[in-house]
N, CA, C and O atoms as a printed pandas DataFrame, in Angstrom:
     atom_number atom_name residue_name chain_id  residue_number  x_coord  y_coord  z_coord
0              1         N          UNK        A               1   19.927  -11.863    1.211
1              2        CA          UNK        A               1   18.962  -11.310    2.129
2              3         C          UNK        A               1   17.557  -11.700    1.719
3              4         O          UNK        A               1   17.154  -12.155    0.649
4              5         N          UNK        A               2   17.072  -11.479    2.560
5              6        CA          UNK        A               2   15.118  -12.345    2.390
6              7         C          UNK        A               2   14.387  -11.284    3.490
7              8         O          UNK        A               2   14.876  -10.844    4.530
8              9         N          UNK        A               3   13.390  -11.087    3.058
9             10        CA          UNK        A               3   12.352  -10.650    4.012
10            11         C          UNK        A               3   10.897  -11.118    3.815
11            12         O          UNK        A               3   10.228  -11.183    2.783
12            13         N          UNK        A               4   10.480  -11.541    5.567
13            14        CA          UNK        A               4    9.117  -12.164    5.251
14            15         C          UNK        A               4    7.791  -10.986    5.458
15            16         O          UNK        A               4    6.593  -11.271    5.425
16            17         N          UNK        A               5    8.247   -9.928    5.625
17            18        CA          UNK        A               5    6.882   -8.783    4.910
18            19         C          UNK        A               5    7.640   -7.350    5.155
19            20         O          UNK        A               5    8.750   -7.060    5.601
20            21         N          UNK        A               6    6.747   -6.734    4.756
21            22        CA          UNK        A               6    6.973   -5.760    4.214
22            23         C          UNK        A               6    5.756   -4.318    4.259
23            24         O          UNK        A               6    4.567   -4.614    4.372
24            25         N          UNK        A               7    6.067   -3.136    4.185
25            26        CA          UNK        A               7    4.797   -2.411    3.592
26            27         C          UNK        A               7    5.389   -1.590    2.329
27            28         O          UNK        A               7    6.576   -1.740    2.039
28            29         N          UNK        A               8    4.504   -0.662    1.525
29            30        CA          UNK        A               8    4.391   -0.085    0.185
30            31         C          UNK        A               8    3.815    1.546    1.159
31            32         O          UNK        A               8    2.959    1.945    1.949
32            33         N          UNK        A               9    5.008    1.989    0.384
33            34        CA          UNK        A               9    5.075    3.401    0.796
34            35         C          UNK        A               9    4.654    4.427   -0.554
35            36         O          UNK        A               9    5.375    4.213   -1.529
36            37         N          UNK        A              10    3.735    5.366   -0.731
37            38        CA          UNK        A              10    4.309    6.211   -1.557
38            39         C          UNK        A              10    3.482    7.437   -1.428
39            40         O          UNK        A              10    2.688    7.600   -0.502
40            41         N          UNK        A              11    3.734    8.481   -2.587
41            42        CA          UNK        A              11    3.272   10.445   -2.325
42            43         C          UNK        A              11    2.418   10.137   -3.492
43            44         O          UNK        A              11    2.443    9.346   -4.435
44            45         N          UNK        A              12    1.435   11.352   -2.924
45            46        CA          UNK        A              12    0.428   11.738   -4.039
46            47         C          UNK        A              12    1.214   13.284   -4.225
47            48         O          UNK        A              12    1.480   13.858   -3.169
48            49         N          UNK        A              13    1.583   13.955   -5.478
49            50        CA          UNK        A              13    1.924   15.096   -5.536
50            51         C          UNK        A              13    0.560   16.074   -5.271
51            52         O          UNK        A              13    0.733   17.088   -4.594
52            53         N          UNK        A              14   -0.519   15.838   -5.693
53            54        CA          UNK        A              14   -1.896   16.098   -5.646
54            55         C          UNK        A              14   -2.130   16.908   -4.304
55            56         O          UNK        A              14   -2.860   17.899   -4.321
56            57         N          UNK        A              15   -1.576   16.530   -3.270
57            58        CA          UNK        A              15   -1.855   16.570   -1.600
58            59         C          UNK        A              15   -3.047   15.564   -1.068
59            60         O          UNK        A              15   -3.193   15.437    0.148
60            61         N          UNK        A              16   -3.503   15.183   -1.557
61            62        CA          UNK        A              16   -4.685   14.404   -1.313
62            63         C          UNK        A              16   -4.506   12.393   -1.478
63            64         O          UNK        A              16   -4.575   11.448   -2.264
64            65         N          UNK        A              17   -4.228   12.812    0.007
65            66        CA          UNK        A              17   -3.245   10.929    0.185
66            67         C          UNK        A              17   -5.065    9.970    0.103
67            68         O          UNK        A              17   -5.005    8.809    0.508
68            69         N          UNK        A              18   -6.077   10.316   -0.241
69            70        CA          UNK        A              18   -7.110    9.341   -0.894
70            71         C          UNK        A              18   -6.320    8.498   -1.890
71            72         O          UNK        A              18   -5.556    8.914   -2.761
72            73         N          UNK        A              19   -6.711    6.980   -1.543
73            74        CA          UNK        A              19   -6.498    5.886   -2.445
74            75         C          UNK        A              19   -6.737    5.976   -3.387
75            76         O          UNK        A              19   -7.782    6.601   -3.205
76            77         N          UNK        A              20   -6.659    5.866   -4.592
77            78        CA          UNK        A              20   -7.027    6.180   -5.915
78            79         C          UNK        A              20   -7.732    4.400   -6.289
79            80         O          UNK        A              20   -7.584    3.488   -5.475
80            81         N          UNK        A              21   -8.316    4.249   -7.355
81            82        CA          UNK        A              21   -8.814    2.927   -8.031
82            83         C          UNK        A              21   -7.081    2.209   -8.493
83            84         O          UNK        A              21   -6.827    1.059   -8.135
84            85         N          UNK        A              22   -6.282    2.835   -9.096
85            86        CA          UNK        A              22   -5.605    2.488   -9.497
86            87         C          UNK        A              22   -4.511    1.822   -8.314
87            88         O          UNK        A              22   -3.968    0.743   -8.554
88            89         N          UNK        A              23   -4.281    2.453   -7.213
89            90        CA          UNK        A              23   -3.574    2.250   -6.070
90            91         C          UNK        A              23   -4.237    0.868   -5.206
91            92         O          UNK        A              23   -3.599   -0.035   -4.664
92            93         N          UNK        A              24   -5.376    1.003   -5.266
93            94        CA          UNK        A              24   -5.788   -0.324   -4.656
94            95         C          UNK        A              24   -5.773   -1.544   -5.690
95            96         O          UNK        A              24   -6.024   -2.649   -5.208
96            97         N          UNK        A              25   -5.548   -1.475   -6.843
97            98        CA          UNK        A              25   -5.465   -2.744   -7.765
98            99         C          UNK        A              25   -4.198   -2.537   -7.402
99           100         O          UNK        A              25   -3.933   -3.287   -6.463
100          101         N          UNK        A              26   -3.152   -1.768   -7.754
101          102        CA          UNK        A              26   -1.463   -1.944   -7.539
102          103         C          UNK        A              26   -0.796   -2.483   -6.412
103          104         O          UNK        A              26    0.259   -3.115   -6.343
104          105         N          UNK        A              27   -1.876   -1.997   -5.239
105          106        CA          UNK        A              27   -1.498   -2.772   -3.797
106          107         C          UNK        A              27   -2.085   -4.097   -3.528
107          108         O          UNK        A              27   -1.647   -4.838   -2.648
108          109         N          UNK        A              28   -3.502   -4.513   -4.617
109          110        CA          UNK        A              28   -3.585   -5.818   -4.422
110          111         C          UNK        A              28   -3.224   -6.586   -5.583
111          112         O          UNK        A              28   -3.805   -7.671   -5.600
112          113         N          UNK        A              29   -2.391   -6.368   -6.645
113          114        CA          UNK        A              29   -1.353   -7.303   -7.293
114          115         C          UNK        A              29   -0.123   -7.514   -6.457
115          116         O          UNK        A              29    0.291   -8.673   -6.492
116          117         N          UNK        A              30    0.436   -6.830   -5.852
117          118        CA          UNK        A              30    1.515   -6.718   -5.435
118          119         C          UNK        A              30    1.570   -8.097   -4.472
119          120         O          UNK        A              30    2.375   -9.029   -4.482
120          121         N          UNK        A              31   -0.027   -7.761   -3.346
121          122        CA          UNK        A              31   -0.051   -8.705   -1.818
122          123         C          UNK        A              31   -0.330   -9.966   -2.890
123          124         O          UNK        A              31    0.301  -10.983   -2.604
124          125         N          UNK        A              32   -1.283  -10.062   -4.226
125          126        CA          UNK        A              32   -0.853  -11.854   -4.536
126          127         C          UNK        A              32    0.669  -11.918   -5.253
127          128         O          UNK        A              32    1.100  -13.071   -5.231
128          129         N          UNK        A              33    1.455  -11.091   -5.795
129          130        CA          UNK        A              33    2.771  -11.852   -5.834
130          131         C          UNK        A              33    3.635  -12.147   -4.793
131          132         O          UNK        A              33    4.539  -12.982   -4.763
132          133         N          UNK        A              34    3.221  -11.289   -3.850
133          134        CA          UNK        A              34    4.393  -11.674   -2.661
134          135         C          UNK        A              34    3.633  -12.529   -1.847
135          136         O          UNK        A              34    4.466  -13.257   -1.308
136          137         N          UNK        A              35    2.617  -12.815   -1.496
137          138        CA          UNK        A              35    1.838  -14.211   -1.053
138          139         C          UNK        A              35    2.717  -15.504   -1.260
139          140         O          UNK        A              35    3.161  -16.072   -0.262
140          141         N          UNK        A              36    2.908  -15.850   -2.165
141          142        CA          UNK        A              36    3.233  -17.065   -2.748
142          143         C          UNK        A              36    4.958  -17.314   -2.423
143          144         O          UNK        A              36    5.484  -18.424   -2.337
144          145         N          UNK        A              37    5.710  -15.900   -2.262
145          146        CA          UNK        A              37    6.428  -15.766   -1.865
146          147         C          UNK        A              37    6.848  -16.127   -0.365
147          148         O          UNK        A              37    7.993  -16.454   -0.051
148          149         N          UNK        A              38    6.075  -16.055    0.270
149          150        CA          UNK        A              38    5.913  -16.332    2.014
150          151         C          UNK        A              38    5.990  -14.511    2.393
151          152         O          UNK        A              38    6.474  -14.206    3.483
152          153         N          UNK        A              39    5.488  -13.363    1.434
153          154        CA          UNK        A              39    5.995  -12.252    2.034
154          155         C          UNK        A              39    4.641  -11.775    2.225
155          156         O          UNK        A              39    3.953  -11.554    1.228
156          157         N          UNK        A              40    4.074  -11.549    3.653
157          158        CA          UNK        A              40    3.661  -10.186    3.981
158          159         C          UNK        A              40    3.452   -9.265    3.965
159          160         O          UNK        A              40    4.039   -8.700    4.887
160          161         N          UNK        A              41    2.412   -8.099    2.937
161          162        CA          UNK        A              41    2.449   -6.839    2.957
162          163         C          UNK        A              41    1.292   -6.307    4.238
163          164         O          UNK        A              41    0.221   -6.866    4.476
164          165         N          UNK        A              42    1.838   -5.103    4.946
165          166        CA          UNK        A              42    1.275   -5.100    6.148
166          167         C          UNK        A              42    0.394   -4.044    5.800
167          168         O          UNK        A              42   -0.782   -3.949    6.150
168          169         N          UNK        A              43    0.983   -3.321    5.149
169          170        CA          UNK        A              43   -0.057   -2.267    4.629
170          171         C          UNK        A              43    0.372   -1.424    3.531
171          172         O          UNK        A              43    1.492   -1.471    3.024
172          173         N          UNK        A              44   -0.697   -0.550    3.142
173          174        CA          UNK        A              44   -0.015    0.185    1.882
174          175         C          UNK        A              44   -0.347    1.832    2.560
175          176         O          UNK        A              44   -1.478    2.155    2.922
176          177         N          UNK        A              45    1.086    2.938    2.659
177          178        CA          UNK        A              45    0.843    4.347    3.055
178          179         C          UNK        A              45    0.754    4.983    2.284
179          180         O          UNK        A              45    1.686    4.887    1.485
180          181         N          UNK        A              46   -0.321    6.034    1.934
181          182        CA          UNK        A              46   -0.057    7.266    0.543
182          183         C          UNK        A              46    0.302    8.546    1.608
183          184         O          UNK        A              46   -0.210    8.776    2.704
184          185         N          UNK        A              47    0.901    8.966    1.203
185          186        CA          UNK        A              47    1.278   10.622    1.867
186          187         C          UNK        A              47    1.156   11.607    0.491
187          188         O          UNK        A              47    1.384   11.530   -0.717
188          189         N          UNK        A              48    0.488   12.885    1.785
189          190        CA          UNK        A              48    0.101   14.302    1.058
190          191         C          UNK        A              48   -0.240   15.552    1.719
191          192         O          UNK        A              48   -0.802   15.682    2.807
192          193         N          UNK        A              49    0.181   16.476    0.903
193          194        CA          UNK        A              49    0.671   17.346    1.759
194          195         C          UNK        A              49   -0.969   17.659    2.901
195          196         O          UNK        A              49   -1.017   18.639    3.644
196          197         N          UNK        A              50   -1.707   17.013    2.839
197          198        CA          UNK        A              50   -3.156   17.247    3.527
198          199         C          UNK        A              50   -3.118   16.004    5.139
199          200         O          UNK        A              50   -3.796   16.042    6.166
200          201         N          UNK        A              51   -2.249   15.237    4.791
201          202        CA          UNK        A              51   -1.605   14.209    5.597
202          203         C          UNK        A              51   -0.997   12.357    5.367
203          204         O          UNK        A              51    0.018   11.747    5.032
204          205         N          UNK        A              52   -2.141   12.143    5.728
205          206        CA          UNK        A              52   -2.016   10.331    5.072
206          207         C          UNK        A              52   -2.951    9.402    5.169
207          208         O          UNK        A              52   -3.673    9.490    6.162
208          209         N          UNK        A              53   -3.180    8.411    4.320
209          210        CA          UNK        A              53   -3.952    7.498    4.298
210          211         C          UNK        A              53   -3.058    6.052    4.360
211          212         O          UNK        A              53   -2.068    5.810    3.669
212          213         N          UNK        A              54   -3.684    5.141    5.393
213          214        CA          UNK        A              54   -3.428    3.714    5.421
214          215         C          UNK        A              54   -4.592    2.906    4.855
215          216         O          UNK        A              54   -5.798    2.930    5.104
216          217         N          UNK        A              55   -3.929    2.260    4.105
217          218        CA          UNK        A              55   -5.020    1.159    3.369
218          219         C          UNK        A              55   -5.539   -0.128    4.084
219          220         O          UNK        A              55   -6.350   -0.865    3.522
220          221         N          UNK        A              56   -5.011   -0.410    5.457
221          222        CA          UNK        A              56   -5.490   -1.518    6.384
222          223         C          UNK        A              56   -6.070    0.043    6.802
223          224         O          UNK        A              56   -7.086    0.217    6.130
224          225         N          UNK        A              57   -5.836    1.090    7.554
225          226        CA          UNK        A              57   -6.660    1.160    8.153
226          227         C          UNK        A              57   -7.940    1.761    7.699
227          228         O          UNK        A              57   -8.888    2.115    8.401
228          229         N          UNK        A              58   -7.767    1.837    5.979
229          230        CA          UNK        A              58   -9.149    1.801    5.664
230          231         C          UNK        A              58  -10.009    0.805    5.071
231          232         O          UNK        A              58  -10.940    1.056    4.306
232          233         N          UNK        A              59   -9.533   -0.708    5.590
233          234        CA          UNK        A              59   -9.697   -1.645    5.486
234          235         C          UNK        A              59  -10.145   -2.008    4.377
235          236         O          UNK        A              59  -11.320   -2.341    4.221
236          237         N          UNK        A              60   -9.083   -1.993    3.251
237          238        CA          UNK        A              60   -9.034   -1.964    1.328
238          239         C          UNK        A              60   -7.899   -2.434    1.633
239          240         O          UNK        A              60   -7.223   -1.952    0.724
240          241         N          UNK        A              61   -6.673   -3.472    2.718
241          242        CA          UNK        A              61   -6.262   -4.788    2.401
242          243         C          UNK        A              61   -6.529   -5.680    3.579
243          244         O          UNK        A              61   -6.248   -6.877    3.524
């Protein structure tokens, strides 16, 4: 099996789905290894119990 993209899902136990510093370096190592790959990351979701944050749509990928 192969896939050409993908997104990165994950929880803040915190409730507070804000990107952290650490989450945006982890989501942009990730988009250059799978680059090279031919894979696509479309976006990265944090969920909390306050709701959710998308990282395209806070345009941090």
């Amino acid at each position: 099996m192969f896939t050409s993209s993908g997104s990165v899902l994950h929880n803040h136990p915190s409730g507070d789905p804000t990107p952290s510093h650490a989450d945006i370096q982890m989501t942009q190592a990730i988009i250059d290894v799978a680059k090279p790959l031919g894979i696509a990351v479309h976006d990265h979701i944090i969920v909390g119990k306050d709701g959710h944050a998308s990282m395209k749509g806070l345009k941090l990928i």
